[in-house]
N, C-alpha and C positions, 0 to 999 in steps of 0.2 A: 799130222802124225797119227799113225792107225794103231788102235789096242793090237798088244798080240792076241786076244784072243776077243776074235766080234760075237757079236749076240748073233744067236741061228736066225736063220731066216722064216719069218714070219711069228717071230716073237712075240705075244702079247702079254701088255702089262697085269699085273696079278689084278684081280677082280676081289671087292671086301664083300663078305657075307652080308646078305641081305639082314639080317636078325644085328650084327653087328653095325651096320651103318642106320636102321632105326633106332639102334641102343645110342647111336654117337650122336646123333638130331636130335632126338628126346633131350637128349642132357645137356646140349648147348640150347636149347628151346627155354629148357627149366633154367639154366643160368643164368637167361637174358631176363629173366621173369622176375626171378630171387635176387640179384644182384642189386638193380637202385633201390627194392625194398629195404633188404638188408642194408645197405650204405645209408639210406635215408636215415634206418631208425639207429644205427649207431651213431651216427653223427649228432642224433637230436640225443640221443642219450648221453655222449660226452658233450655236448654244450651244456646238457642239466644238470649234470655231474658237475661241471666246472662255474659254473650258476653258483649251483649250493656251496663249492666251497669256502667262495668268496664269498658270501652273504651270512652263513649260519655261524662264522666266528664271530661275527657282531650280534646276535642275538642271543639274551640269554639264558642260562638252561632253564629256565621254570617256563619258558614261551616255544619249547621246540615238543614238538609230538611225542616224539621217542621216549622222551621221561616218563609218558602214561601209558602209552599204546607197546613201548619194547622193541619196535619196530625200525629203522631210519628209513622214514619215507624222500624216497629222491624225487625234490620238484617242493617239497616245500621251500627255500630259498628262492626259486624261479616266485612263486605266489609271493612271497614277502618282498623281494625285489618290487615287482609290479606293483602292490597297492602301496610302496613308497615311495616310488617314480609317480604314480596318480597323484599321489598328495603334494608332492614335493612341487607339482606343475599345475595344482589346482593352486597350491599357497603362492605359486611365481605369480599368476594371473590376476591376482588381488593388488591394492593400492599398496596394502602393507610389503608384503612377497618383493616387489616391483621397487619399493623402499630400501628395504632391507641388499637386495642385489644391484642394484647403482652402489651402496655404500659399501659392499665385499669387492666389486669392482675398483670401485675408486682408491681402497686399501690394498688389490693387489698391483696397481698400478705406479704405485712408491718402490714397490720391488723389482732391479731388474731382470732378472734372470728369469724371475716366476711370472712378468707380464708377459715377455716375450712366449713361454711355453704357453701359460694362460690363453692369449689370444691368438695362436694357433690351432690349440685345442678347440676351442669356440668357435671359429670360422670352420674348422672342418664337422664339426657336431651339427652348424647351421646349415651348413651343406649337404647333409648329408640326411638328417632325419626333420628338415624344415617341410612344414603340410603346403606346399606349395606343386602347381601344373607344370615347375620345368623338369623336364627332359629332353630327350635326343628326338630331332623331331624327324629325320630319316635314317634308314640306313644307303651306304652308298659303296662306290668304288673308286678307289682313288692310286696315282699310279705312286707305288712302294715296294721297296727302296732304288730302285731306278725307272726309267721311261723301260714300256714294257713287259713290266711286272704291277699288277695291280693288286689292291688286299682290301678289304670289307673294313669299311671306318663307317662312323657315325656323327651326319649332321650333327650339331649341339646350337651354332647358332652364328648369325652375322657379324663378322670383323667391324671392332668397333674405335675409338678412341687412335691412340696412339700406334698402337697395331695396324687399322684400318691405313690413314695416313702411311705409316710408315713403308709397305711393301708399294713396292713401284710398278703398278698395275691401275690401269685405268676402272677397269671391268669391278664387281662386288667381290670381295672378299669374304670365304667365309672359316669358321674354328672347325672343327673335324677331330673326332676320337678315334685315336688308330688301335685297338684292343691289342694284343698278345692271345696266342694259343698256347695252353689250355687257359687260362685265366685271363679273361677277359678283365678283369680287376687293374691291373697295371698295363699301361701301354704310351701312347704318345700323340700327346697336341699340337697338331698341323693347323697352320693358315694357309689356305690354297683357293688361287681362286676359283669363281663356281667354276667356269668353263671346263676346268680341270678334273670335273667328279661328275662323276655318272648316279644321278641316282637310282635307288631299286625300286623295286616295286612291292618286294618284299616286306613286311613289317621290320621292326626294332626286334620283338622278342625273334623273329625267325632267324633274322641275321645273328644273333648272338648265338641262338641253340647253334648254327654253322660254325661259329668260331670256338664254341668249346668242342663241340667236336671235332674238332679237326678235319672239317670237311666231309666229314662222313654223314649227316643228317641235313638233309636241302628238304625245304619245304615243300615241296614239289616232287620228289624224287622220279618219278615216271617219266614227265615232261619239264625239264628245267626251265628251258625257254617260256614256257606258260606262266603269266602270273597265276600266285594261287588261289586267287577266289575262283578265277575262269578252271582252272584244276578241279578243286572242287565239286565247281556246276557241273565239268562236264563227267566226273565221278560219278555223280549222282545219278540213279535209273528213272526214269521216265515210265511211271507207274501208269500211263495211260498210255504209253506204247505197249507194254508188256503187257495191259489187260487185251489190246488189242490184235 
């Protein structure tokens, strides 16, 4: 179907001022700049905010700054948190500490409602901030949610126990974290076997900066196909070519 009225012949699209398109670059330049700063230090600013408010109700008024100084200084809560988490984990670490917490244990464990929440709390705390070397020991690719669609999971570690046995596969089995975009935080535990996953070459942190971006940040970006240390090397100038 043809407009009733066509564009002349040899129409060209409007051209933007030169002074306007460095004004338009400048500012998406500066936005890229300002932006994670600004998001970083609000963010640290409402976790300290929300620090303090939870902690300086429990303190009381003759021990908070402000009574002398007139001031509310934000972050003393964050300080008072910390040197009572130090102590509270120096005292666990003692014979006494160690004493004392088998026997809180053992008394919330008469309760049922409050073992069950209890020892859930406590396996994911142990999980979570235990000083231990596990982590994800690759990243990879594995094919999701159908054959021919693949998506960036993460090694974690060898199908074991009941699991192992149970999947009817002769070959090694292995566990696999399949993240979600933007938030790599939630996502889904796959047993699949190896033959099934592709590893990268990529690191761990690289493969995640890829999944919270949404595809938009590849450690590599020039050459994908390259892994990136050889990226890198071949980045780098050859300072004895150039003097030569």
């Amino acid at each position: 179907m043809s407009t009733p009225f066509p564009p002349p012949q040899g129409h060209e699209p409007k051209r933007r001022h030169p002074i306007m398109s460095g004004f338009r670059a400048s500012f998406l330049t500066g936005l890229i700049v300002i932006a994670p700063i600004g998001l970083t230090m609000w963010l640290i600013w409402t976790v300290v905010g929300w620090i303090d408010g939870w902690v300086l109700p429990f303190v009381p008024a003759q021990f908070r700054p402000e009574q002398y100084i007139g001031i509310n200084l934000r972050g003393v809560g964050v300080i008072i948190f910390l040197i009572f988490t130090v102590i509270v984990g120096w005292v666990a670490k003692g014979l006494l500490g160690r004493s004392l917490l088998r026997w809180a244990e053992s008394l919330v464990e008469t309760l049922p409602v409050v073992r069950s929440v209890y020892s859930g709390l406590k396996q994911i705390a142990e999980t979570v901030f235990a000083q231990s070397e596990t982590s994800f020991d690759k990243a990879c690719l594995v094919e999701y949610p159908r054959r021919g669609i693949w998506a960036i999971a993460f090694i974690s570690s060898s199908a074991k126990g009941e699991i192992a046995t149970g999947i009817p596969v002769e070959e090694g089995k292995v566990s696999v974290f399949l993240p979600t975009t933007p938030n790599p935080t939630s996502g889904f535990l796959l047993f699949v076997p190896r033959s099934d996953i592709i590893e990268l070459e990529m690191t761990v942190e690289d493969a995640a900066k890829l999944v919270i971006s949404a595809g938009l940040v590849y450690p590599n970006s020039k050459d994908p196909t390259r892994p990136p240390e050889a990226a890198n090397t071949a980045q780098e100038p050859d300072p004895v070519a150039q003097n030569g």
